[in-house]
C-alpha positions in Angstrom: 0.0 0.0 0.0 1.4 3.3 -1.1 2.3 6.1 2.0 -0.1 8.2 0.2 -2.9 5.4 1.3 -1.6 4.7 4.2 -1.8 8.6 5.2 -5.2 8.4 4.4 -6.9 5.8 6.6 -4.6 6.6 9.3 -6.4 9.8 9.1 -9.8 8.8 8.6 -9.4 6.2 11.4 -9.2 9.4 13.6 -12.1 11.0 12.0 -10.0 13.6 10.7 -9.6 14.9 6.8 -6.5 14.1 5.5 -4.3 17.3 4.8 -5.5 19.6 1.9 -8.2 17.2 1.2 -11.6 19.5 -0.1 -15.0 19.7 1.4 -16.8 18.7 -2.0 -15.8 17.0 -5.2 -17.8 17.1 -8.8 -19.0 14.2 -8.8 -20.9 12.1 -11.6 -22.7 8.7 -9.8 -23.6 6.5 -13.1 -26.2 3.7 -13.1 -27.3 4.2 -9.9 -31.5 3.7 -8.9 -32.5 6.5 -6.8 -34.9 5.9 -4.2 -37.4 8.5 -3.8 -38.3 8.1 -0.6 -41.4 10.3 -0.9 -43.2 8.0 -3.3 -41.7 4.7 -1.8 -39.7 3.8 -5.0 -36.3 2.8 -6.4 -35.9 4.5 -10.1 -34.5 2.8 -13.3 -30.8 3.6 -13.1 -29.3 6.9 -14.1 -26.8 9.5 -13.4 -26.5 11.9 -10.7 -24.4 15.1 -11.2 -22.8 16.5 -8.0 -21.4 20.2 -7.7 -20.2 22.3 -4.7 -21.6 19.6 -2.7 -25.0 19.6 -4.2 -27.1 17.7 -6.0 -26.6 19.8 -9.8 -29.0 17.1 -12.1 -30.3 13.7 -12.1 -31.4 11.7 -15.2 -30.2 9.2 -18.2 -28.5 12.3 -19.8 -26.9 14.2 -16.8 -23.1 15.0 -17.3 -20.6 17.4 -15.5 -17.9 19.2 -16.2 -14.7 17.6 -17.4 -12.3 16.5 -14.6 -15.2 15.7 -12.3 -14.9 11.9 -10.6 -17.2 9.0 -12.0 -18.1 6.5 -9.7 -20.2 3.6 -11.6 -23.1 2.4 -9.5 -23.9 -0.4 -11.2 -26.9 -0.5 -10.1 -26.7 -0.2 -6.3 -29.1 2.0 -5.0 -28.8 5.7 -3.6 -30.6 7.0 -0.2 -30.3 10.2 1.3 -27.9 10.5 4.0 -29.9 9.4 7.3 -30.5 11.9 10.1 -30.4 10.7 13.9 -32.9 13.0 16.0 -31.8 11.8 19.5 -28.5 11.8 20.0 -25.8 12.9 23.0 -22.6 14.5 22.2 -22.1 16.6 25.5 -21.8 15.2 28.8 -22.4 18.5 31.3 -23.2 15.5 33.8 -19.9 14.0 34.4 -17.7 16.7 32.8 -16.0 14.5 30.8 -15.0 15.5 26.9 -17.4 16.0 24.3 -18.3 13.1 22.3 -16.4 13.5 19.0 -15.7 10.2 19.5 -18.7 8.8 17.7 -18.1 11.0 14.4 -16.5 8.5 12.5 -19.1 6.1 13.8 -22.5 7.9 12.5 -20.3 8.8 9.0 -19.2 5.1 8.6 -23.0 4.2 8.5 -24.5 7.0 6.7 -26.0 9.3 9.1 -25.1 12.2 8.0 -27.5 14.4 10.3 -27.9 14.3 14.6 -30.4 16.8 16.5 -28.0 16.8 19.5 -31.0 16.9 22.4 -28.6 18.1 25.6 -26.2 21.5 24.8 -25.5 24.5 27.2 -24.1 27.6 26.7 -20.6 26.7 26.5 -21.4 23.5 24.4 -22.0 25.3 21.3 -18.2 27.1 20.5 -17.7 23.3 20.3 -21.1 23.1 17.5 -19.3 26.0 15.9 -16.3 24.5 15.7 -17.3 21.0 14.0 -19.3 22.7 11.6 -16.9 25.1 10.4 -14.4 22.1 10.4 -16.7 19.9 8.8 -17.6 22.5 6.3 -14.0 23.2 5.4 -13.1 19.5 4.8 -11.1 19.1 8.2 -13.2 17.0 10.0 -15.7 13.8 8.7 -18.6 14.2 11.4 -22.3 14.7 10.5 -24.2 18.0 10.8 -25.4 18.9 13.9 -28.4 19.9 12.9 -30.2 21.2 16.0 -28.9 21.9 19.6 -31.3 21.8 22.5 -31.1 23.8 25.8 -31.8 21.0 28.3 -33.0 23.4 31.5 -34.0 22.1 35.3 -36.4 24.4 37.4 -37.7 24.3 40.5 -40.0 27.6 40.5 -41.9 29.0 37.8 -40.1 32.2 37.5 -36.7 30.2 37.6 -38.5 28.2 34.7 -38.8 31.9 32.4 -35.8 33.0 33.4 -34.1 29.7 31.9 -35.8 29.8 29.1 -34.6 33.3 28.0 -31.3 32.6 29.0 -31.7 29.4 26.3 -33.1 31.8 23.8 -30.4 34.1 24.0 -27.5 31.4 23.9 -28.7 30.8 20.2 -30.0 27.1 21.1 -32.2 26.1 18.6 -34.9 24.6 21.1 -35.8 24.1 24.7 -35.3 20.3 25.7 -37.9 19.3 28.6 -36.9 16.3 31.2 -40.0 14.6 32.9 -39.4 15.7 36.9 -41.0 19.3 36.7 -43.8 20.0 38.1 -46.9 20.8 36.5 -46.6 25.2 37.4 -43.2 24.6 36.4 -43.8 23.3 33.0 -46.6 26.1 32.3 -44.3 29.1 32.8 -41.4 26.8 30.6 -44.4 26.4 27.8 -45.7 30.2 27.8 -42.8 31.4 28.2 -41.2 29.5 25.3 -44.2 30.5 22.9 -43.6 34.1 24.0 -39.9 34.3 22.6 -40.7 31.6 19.6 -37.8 29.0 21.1 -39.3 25.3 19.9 -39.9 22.6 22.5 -38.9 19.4 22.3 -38.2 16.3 25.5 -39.8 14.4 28.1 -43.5 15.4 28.8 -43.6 16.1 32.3 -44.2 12.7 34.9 -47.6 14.9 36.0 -48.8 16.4 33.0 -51.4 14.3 30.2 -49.5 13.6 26.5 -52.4 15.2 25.0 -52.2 18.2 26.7 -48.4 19.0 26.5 -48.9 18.5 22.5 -51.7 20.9 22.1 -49.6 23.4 24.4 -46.7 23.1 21.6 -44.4 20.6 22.5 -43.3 19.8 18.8 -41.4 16.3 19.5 -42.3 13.9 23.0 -39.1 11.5 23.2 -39.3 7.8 24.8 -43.0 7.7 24.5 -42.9 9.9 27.7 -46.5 9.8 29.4 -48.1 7.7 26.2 -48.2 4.7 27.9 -50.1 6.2 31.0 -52.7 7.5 28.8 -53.4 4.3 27.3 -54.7 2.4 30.8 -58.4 3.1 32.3 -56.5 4.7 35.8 -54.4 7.5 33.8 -56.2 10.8 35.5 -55.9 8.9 38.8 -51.7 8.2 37.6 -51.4 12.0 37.1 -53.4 13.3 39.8 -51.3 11.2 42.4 -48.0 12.7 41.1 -49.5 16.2 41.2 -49.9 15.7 45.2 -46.1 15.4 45.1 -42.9 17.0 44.9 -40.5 16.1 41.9 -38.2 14.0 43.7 -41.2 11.8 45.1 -43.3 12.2 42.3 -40.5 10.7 40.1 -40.3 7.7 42.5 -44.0 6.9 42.7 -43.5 7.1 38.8 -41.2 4.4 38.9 -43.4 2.2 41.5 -46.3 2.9 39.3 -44.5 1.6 36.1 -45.5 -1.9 36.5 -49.1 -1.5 36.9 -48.9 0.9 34.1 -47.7 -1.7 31.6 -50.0 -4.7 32.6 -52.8 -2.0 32.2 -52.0 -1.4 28.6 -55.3 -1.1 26.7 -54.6 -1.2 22.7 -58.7 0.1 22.3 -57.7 3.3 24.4 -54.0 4.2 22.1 -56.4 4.4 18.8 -58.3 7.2 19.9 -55.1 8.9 21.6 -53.2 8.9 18.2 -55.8 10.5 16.0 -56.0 13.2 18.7 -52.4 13.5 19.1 -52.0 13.5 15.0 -54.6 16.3 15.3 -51.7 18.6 16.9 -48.8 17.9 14.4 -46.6 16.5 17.7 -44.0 14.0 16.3 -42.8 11.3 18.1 -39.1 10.1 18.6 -40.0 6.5 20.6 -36.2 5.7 20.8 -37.4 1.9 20.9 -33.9 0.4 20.5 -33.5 1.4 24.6 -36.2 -1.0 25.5 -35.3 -3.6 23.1 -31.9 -3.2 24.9 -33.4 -3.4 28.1 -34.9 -6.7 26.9 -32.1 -8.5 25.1 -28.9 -7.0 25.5 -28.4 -5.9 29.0 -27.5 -9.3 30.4 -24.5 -9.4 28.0 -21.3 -9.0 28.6 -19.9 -5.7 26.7 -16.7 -6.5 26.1 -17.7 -9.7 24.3 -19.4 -7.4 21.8 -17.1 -7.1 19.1 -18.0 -3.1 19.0 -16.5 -2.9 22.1 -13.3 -1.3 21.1 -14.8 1.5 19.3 -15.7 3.6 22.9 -13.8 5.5 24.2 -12.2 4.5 27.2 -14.4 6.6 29.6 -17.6 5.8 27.9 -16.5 2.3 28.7 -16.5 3.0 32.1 -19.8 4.9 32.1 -21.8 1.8 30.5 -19.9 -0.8 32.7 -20.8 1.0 35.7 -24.5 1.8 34.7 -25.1 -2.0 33.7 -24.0 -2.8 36.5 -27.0 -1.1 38.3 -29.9 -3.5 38.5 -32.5 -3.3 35.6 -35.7 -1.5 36.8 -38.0 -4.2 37.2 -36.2 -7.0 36.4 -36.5 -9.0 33.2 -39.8 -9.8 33.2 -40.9 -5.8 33.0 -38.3 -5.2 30.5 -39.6 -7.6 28.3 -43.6 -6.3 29.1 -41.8 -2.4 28.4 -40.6 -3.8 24.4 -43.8 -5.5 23.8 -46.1 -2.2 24.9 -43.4 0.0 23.3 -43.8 -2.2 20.2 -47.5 -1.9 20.0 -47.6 1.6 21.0 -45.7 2.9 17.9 -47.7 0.5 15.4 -50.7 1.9 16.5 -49.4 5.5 17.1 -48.5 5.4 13.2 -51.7 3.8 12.1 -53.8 6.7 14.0 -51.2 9.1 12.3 -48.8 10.4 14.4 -45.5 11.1 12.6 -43.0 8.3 13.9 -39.5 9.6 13.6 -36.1 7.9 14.3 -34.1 8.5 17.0 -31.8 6.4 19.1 -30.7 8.6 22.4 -27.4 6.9 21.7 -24.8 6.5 23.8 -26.7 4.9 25.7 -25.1 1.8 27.6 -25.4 -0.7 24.8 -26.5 1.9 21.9 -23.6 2.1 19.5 -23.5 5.7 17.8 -24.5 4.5 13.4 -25.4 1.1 14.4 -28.2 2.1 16.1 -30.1 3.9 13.9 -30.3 0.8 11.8 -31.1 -0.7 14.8 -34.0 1.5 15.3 -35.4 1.0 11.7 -35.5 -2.4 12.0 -37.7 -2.0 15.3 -40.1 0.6 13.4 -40.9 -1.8 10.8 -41.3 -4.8 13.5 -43.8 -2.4 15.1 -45.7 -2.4 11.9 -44.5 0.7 9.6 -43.4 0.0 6.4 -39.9 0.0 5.1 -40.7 3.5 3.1 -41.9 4.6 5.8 -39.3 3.4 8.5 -36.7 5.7 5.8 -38.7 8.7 5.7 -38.4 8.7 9.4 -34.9 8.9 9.3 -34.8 10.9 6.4 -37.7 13.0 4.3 -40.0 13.5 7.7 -36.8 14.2 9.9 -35.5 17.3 7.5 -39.3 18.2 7.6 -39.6 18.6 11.2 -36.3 20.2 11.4 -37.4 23.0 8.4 -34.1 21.3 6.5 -35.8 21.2 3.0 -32.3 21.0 1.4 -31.6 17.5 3.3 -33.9 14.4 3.6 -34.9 14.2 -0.7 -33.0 13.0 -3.6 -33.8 16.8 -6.4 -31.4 18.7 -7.8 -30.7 21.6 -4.9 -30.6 19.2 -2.3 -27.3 18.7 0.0 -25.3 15.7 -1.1 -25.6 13.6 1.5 -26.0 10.3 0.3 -25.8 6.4 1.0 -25.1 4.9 -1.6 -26.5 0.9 -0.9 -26.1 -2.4 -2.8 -29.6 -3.9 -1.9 -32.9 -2.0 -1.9 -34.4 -1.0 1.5 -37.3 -1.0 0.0 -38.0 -4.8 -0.5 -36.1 -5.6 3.5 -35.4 -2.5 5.7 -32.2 -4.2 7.1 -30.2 -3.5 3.5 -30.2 0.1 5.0 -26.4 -1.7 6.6 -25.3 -2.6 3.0 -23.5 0.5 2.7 -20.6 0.9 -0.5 -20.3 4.3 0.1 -21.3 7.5 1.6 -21.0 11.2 0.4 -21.0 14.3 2.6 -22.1 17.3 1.3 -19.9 15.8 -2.0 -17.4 14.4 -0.3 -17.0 10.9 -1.3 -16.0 8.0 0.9 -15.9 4.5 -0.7 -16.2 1.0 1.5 -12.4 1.1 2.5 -12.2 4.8 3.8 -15.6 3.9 6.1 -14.2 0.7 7.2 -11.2 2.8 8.4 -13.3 4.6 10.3 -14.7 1.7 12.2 -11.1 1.1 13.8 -10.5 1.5 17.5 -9.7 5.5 18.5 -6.0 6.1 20.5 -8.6 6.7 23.2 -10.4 3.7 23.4 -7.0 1.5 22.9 -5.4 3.3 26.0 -8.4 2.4 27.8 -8.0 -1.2 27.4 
């Protein structure tokens, strides 16, 4: 292999650009069948012109400039890059480094595009900082495409005082977690709609699903108060919490969890969904964390050949948290997949836009792998392969008013997968991956497998 090669995946293996490399190439992709996801079908194959890292033409007859690169498809198939809308790369928590860690990881398998749900303040010189990078061709890492202000109160005016502070910052939303109370929330949810900052998060542990999404919260993650509203007892649920303070409202929460699932009533989620569709809420059901919770928590991590790929304190962090005992044991972990399951079939039927999201890392949630992960669990709760990749792509630039990302027309970004089986016919060929392009930068099967080697970090940490 020549130094020039070897240069290269050394780089790539850090996520990095190698050295006067460019942030887009002309690019001409022959005999390719592009899949419009919109419609829910693969074209005959053509040729798809790429300039200044958009897409310039598509069609039989579409030609570029001379000196741009040909890449011959042969056929394979070409999918929007994918967008992750629940993903972690700060950790304020434990003060520990940002996450750049998992760039390589969400490039090497397409996903091009993460909403990044927990920033503060001082998180986003680091947002600046990739995207400039990633724009200039010095770093392979997706878009961040959305930063949300993740804010804690314990008094109503606290709660509007936060939320300007999050407006001001230039965070693109305000994230909600599930311990506030009720007066709390209100003030976060006028206030919010006062100075136009976009909700998104946890419904509250006291507050009805239905409610929160007519109030404006535009995306409710985890399914957060949907499977209380699908029992007979869920005013009596809410009303109990309500007599509470946070700390032992979130405890009954978890005591009540049990009865909660066993009290699933599929008759009472139909009417639910058509109401919620009513209010344009989206949801992000994350369902690869209770399939987790059901078959992958008892294993070992290091036997997981992926295992290499953290770095060494995220190691530590998911050793130590499965280590904690599972909440509820097995037996409720396996009842929380099957409701979750059902819950998102139905949700969709009635529908309620579904859209893909992974909350990874997460103990056991590899950054890339798991939003193919999370596919395959959409279409095992009943949506359709088309539909599973509009979540991940067409509906998720929607939401995020990205009409330049998520669609295969000339304008659009170019950031594409380009596969060798059709997702259409079995959502899991959304892994056969030969290549990705990045806003026109193209990255064939060897420069992504480079990426999937261990980082310095994770190999010290061994």
């Amino acid at each position: 292999m020549s130094p020039l090669r070897l240069c290269l995946l050394a780089c790539l293996s850090l996520g990095l650009a190698p050295a006067g490399s460019s942030a887009a190439e002309r690019l001409l992709l022959e005999n390719v069948r592009v899949i419009d996801v919109a419609r829910g079908q693969a074209g005959p194959s053509v040729s798809v012109a790429v300039v200044d890292g958009r897409l310039a033409s598509i069609g039989a007859d579409t030609a570029v400039s001379e000196g741009a690169r040909r890449v011959d498809g042969r056929g394979a198939f070409l999918l929007p890059g994918l967008i992750d809308l629940h993903v972690h790369l700060f950790n304020h928590s434990t003060r520990r480094p940002p996450n750049e860690w998992t760039f390589p990881l969400f490039v090497a398998h397409g996903v091009t595009g993460v909403r990044e749900m927990r920033t503060q303040a001082e998180g986003l010189p680091f947002v600046r900082r990739w995207e400039e990078q990633r724009a200039a061709g010095r770093l392979l890492a997706p878009r961040i495409l959305a930063t949300g202000g993740a804010v804690v109160a314990s008094t109503p005016e606290e709660a509007r005082e936060l939320v300007r502070k999050t407006r001001a910052a230039g965070l693109d939303f305000l994230k909600l977690f599930s311990p506030h109370p009720e007066s709390v929330w209100r003030a976060l949810m006028a206030e919010a709609r006062r100075v136009g900052l976009p909700v998104a998060g946890h419904t509250p542990q006291s507050v009805s699903a239905l409610e929160s999404a007519q109030l404006g919260q535009r995306s409710n993650e985890h399914l957060t108060q949907i499977y209380e509203a699908c029992t007979a007892a869920h005013e009596a649920l809410l009303a109990a919490r309500r007599e509470l303070d946070s700390a032992r409202a979130t405890a009954l929460t978890a005591r009540q969890e049990a009865d909660i699932l066993r009290a699933f009533d599929p008759a009472l989620a139909a009417p639910l969904a058509v109401a919620l569709a009513r209010t344009g809420q989206v949801q992000v059901p994350t369902l690869v964390l209770p399939h987790a919770e059901a078959h992958a928590f008892a294993r070992d991590p290091r036997a997981d050949p992926r295992w290499p790929l953290l770095r060494a304190d995220e190691q530590a962090r998911w050793e130590r948290l499965l280590r904690e005992p599972l909440s509820g044991g097995p037996e409720l972990a396996a009842r929380r997949w099957e409701v979750s399951r059902r819950l998102v079939g139905l949700l969709h039927a009635g529908g309620v836009r579904i859209l893909a999201g992974t909350d990874t890392p997460m103990p056991t949630i590899y950054p890339g792998y798991s939003l193919h992960d999370e596919l395959e669990r959409l279409v095992e709760a009943g949506l359709s392969p088309a539909d599973a990749l509009r979540a991940a792509t067409l509906w998720a630039a929607d939401f995020l008013g990205r009409g330049d990302l998520g669609r295969l027309e000339p304008g659009a970004r170019a950031d594409l997968v380009l596969l060798a089986s059709d997702p259409l016919t079995d959502i899991r060929h959304t892994r056969s991956i030969l290549a990705v392009c990045l806003e026109g930068r193209w990255l064939e099967r060897a420069e992504l497998d480079a990426l999937l080697r261990p980082t310095k970090a994770a190999e010290a940490g061994r």
